[in-house]
MIBAVO-863755 format. One record per atom (N, C-alpha, C): x, y, z; residue in three letters. Coordinates in steps of 0.05 Angstrom, whole numbers, padded with zeros to 5 digits, always signed. Atoms other than C-alpha are relative to their C-alpha. Example, Ala and Ser with C-alpha at 12.3 -4.5 7.8 and 13.67 -1.06 7.14 Angstrom:
2
+00018-00024+00000ALA;+00246-00090+00156ALA;+00018+00024+00000ALA;-00016-00024-00001SER;+00273-00021+00143SER;-00015+00022+00014SER;
//
This chain:
203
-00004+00022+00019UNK;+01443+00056-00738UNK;+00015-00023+00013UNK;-00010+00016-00014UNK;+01488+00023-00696UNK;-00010-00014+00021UNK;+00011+00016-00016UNK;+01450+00002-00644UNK;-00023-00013-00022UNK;+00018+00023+00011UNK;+01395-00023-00689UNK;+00012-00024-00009UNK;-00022+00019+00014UNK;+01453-00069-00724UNK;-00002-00016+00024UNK;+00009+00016-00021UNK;+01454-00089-00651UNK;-00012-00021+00005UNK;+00019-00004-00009UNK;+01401-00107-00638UNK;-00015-00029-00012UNK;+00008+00017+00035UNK;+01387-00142-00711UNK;+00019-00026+00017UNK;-00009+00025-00003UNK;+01444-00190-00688UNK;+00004-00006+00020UNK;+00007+00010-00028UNK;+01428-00199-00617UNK;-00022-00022-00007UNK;+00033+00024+00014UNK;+01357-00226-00647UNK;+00007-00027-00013UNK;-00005+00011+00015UNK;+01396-00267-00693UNK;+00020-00027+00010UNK;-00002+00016-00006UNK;+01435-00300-00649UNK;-00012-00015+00023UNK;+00030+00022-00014UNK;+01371-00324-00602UNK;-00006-00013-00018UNK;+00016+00018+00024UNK;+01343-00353-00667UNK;+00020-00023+00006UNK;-00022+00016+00000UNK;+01411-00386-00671UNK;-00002-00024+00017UNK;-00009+00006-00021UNK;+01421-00408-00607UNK;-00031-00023+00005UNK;+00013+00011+00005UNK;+01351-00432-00606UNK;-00010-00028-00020UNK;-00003+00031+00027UNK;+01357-00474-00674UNK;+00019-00022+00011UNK;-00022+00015-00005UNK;+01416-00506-00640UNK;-00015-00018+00020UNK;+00019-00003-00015UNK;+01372-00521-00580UNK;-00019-00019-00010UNK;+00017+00023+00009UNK;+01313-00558-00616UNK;+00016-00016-00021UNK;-00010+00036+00015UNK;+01352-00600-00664UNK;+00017-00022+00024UNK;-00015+00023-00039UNK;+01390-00627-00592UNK;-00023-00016+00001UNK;+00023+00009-00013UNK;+01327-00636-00566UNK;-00021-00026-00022UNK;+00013+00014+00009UNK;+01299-00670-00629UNK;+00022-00026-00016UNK;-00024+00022+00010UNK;+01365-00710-00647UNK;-00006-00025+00034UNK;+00007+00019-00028UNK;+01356-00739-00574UNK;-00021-00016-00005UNK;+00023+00022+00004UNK;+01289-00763-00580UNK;-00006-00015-00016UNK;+00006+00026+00016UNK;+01295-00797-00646UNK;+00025-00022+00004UNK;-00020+00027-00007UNK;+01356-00837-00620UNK;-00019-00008+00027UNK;+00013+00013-00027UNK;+01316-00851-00550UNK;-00022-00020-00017UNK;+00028+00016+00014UNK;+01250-00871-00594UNK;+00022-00027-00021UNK;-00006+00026+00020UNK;+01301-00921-00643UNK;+00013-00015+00022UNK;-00013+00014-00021UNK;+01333-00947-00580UNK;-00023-00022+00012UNK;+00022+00015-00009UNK;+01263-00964-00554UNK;-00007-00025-00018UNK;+00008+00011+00027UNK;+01242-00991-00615UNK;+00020-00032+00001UNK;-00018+00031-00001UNK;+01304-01046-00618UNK;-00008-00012+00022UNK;+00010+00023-00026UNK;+01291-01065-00539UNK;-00032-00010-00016UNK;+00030+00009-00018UNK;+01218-01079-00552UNK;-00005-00016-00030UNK;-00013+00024+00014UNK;+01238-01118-00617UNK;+00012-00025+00002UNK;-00020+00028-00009UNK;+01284-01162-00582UNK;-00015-00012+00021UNK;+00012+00001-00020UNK;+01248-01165-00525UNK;-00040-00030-00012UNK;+00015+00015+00014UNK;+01184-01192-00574UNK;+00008-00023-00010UNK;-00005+00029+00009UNK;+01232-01245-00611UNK;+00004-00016+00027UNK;-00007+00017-00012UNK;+01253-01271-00547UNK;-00021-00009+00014UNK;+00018+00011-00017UNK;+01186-01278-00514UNK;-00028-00018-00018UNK;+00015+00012+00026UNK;+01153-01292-00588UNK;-00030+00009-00001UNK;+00021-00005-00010UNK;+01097-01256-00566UNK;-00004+00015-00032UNK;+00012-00017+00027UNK;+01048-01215-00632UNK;+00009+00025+00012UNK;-00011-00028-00001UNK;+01074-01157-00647UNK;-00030+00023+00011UNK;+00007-00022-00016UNK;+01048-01093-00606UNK;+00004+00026-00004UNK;-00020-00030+00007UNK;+01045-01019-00617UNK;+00023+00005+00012UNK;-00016-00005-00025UNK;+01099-00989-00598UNK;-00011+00029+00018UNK;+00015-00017-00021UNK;+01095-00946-00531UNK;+00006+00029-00007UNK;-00003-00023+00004UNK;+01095-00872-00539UNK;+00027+00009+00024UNK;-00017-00006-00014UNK;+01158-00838-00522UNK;-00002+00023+00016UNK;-00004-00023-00009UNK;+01166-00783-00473UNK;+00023+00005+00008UNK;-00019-00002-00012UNK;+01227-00752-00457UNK;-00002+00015+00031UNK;-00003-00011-00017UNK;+01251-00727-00388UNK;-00006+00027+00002UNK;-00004-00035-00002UNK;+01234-00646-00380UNK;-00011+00004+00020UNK;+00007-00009-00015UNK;+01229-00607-00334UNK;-00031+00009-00003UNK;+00033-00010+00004UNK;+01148-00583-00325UNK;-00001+00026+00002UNK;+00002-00024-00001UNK;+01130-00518-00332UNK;-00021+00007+00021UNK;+00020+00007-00029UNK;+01103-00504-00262UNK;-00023-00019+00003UNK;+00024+00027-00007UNK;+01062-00568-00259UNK;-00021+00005-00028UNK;+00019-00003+00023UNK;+01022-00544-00326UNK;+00007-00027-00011UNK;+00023+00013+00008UNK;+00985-00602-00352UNK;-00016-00001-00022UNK;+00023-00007+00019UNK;+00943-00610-00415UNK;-00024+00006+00022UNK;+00030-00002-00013UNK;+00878-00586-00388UNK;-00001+00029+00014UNK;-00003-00025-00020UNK;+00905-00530-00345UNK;-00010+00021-00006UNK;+00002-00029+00009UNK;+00884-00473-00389UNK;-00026+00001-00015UNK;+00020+00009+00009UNK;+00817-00502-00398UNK;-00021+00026-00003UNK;+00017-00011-00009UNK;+00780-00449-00361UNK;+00016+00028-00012UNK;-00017-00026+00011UNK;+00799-00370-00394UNK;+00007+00016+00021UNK;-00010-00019-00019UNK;+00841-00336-00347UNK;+00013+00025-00020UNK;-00010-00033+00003UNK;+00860-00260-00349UNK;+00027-00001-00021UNK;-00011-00005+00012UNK;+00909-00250-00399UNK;+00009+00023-00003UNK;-00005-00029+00013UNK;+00918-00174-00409UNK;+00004-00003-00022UNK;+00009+00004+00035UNK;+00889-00181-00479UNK;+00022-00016-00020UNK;-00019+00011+00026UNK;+00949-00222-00509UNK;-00011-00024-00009UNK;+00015+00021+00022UNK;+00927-00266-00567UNK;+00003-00033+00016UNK;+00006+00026+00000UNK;+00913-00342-00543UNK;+00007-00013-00020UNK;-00015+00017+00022UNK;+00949-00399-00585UNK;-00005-00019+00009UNK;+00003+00025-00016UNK;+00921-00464-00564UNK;+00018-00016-00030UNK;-00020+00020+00016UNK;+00973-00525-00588UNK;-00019-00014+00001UNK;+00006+00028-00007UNK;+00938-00587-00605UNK;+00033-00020-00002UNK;-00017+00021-00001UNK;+00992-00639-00591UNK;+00012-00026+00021UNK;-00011+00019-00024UNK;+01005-00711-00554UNK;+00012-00007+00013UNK;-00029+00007-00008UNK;+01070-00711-00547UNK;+00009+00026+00014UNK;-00012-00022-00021UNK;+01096-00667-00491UNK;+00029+00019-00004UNK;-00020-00011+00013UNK;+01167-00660-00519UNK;-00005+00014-00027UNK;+00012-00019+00033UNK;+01139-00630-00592UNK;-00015+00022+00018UNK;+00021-00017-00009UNK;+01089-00585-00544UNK;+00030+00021+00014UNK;-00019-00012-00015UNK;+01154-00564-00501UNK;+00013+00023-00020UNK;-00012-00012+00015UNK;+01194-00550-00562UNK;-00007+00027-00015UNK;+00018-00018+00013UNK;+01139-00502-00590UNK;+00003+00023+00023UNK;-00005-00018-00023UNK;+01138-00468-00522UNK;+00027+00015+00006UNK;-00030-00014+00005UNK;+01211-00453-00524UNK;+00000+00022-00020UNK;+00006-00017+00018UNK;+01202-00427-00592UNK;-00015+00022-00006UNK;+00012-00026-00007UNK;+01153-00380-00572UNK;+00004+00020+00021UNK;-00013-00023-00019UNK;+01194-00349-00521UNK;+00005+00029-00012UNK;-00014-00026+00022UNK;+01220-00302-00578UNK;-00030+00022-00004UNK;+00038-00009+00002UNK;+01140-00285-00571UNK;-00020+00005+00022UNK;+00003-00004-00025UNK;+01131-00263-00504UNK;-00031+00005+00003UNK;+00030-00010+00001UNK;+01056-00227-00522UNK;-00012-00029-00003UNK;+00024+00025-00004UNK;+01031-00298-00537UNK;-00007-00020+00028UNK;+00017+00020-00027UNK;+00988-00338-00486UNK;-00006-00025-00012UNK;+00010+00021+00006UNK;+00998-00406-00506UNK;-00007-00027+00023UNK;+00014+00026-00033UNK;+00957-00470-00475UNK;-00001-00020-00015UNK;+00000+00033+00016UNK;+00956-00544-00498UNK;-00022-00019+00009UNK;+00023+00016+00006UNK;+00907-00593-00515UNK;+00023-00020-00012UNK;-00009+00022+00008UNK;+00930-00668-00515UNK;-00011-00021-00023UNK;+00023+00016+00025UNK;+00867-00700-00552UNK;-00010+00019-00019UNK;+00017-00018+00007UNK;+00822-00671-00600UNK;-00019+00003+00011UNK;+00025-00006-00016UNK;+00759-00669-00563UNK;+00005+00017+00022UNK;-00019-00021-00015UNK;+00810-00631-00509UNK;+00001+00026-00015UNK;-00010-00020+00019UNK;+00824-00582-00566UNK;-00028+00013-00008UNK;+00024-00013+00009UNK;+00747-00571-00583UNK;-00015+00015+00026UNK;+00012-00015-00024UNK;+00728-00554-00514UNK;+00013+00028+00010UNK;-00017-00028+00000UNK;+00787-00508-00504UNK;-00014+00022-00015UNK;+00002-00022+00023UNK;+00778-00474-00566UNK;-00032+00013+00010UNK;+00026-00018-00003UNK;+00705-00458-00546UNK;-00004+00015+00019UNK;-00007-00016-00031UNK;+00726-00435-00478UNK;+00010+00024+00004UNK;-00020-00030+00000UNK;+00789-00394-00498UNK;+00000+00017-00018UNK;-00009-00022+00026UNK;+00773-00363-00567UNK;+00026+00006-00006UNK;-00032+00008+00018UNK;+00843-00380-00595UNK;+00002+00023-00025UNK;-00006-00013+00019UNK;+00870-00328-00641UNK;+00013-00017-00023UNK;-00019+00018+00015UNK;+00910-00384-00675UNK;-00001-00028+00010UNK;+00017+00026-00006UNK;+00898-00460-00673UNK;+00023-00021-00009UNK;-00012+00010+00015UNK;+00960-00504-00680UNK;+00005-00028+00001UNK;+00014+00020+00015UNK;+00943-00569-00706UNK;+00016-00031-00004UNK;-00012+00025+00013UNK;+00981-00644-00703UNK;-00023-00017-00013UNK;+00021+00014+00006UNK;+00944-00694-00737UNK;-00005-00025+00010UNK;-00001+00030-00018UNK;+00968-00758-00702UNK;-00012+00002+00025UNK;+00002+00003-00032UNK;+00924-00753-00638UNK;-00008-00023+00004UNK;+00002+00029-00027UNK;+00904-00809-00586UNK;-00029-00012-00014UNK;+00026+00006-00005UNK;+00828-00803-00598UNK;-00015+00008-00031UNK;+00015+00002+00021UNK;+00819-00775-00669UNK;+00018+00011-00020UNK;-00017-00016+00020UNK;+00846-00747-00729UNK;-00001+00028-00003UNK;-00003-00031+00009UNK;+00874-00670-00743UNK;-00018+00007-00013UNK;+00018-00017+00028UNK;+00822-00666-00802UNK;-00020-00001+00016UNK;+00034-00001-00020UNK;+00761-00680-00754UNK;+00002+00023+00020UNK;-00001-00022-00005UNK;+00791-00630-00715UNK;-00005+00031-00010UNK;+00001-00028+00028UNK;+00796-00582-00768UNK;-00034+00005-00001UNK;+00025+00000+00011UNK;+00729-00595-00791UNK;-00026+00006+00034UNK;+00022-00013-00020UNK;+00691-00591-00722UNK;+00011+00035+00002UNK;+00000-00029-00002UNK;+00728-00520-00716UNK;-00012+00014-00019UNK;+00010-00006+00024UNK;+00698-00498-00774UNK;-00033-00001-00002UNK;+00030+00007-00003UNK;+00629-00525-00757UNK;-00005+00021+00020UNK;+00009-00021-00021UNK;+00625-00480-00701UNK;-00002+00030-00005UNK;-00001-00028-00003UNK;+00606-00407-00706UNK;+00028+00013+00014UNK;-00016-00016-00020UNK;+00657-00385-00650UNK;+00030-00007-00010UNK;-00028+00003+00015UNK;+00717-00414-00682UNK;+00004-00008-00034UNK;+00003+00008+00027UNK;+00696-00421-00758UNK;+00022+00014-00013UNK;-00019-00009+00012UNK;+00744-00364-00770UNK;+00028-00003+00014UNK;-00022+00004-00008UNK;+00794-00387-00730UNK;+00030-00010-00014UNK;-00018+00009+00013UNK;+00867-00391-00765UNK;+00006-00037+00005UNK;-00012+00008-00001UNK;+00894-00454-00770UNK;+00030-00019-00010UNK;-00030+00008+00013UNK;+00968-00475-00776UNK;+00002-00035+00010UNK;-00007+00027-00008UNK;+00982-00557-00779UNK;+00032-00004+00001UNK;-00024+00016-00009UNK;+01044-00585-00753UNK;+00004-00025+00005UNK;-00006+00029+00000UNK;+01060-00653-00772UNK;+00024-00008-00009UNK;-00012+00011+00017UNK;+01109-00704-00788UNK;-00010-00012-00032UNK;+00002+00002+00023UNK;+01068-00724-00847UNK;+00007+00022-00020UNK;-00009-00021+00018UNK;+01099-00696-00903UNK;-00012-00009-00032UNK;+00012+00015+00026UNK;+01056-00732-00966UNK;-00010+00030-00004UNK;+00015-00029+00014UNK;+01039-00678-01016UNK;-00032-00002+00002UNK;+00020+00000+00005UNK;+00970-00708-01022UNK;-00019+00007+00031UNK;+00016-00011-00018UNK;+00952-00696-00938UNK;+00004+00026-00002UNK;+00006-00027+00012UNK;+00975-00628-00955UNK;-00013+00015-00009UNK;+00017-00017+00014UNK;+00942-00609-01000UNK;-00029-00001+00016UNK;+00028+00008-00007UNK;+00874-00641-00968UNK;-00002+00014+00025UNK;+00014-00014-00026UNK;+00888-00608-00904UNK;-00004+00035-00006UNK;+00005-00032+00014UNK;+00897-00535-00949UNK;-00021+00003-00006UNK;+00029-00005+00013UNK;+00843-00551-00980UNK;-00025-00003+00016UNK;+00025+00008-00023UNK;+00794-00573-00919UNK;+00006+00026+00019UNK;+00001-00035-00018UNK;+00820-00496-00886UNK;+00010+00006+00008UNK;-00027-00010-00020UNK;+00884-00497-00856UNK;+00015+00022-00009UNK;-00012-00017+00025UNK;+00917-00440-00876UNK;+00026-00007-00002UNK;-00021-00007+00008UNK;+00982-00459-00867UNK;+00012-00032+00006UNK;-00009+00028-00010UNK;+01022-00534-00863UNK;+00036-00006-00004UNK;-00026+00000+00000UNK;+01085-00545-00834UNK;+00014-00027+00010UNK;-00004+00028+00002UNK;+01129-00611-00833UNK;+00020-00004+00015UNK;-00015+00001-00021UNK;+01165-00636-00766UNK;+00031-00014-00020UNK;-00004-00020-00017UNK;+01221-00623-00758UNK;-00003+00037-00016UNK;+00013-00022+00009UNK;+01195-00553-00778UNK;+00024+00020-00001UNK;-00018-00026+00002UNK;+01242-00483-00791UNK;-00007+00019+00017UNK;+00010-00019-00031UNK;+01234-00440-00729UNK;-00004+00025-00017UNK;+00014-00023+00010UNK;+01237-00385-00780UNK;-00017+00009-00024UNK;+00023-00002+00017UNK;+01193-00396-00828UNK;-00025-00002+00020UNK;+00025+00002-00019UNK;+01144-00414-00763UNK;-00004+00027+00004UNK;+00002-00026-00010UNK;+01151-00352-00738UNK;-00004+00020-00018UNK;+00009-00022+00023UNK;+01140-00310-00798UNK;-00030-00013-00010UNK;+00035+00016+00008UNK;+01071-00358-00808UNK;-00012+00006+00037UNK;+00012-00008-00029UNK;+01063-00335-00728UNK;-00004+00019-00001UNK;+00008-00031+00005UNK;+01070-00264-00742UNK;-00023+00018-00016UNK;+00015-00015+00019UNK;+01034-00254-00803UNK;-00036-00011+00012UNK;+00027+00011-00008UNK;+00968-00292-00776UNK;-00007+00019+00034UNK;+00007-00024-00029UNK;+00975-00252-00706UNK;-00011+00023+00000UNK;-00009-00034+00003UNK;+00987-00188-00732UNK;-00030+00008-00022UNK;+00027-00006+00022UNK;+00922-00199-00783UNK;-00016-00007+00025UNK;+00024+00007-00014UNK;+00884-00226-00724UNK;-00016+00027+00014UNK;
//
């Protein structure tokens, strides 16, 4: 009994330690992204130039041995552990997820930057799980959705969205167009992970 107690709050304080960990990581980047934001404001009044998107932020991280969107294009060997392809553009949100699935050693996750990146994967790697921003480069999350769904090979494919939109009404529309599950940045590492488990563990 005692070691399980252990054990329980060993686990408990990785979660911890973890939670502590991505709110850093995501307290950083929304002060870096509003910092940007004022330079390239001031920067516009003083040159008077039309306003311009602004540039996408990336923060500094280290790379995970040179991995790449694209890298996990082709299906390498796995010793049968479930496949999790991320769709997401932003490298820091893709990192953060990767951290978070440390606690999840059996998963094989791989990233997709665009959607059209994400439809080719998915037909490549047979994804046990499919997880889903909607803001990409080249198209929208629901076109994504909806080509997986068109296809035989991934029609039953789960998928979980991860966005900052938090409007009840894309919600509902992306529940209702097949996602099974929709979660709103900055997200609850343990509510993720109990929507990681239960979709794994059915897969």
């Amino acid at each position: 009994m005692k070691a399980q107690n252990d054990d329980r709050l060993r686990q408990e304080l990785r979660l911890a330690q973890l939670e502590i960990k991505v709110l850093r990581e995501q307290l950083l980047k929304s002060v870096q992204e509003a910092q940007r934001a004022r330079e390239e404001m001031e920067a516009r009044a003083e040159a008077d130039l039309p306003e311009t998107a602004e540039p996408r932020v990336i923060l500094p991280m280290t790379p995970n041995d040179g991995e790449a969107p694209g890298d996990s294009a082709v299906p390498q060997p796995n010793g049968g552990r479930p496949r999790v392809l991320y769709v997401e553009d932003s490298e820091p949100n893709y990192r953060l997820v990767e951290n978070v699935l440390r606690e999840r050693p059996d998963a094989d996750l791989f990233w997709a930057e665009t959607g059209q990146q994400a439809l080719e994967m998915a037909r490549a790697n047979a994804p046990k799980l499919v997880l889903l921003d909607l803001d990409l480069p080249d198209m929208h999350g629901s076109k994504v959705l909806e080509s997986l769904q068109a296809e035989p090979g991934t029609r039953q494919t789960p998928v979980i969205v991860i966005s900052a939109d938090a409007t009840p009404s894309q919600i509902e529309r992306m529940l209702a167009a097949g996602a099974r599950n929709y979660l709103t940045k900055p997200f609850d590492i343990r509510r993720f992970l109990c929507m990681f488990d239960e979709v794994i563990s059915a897969a």
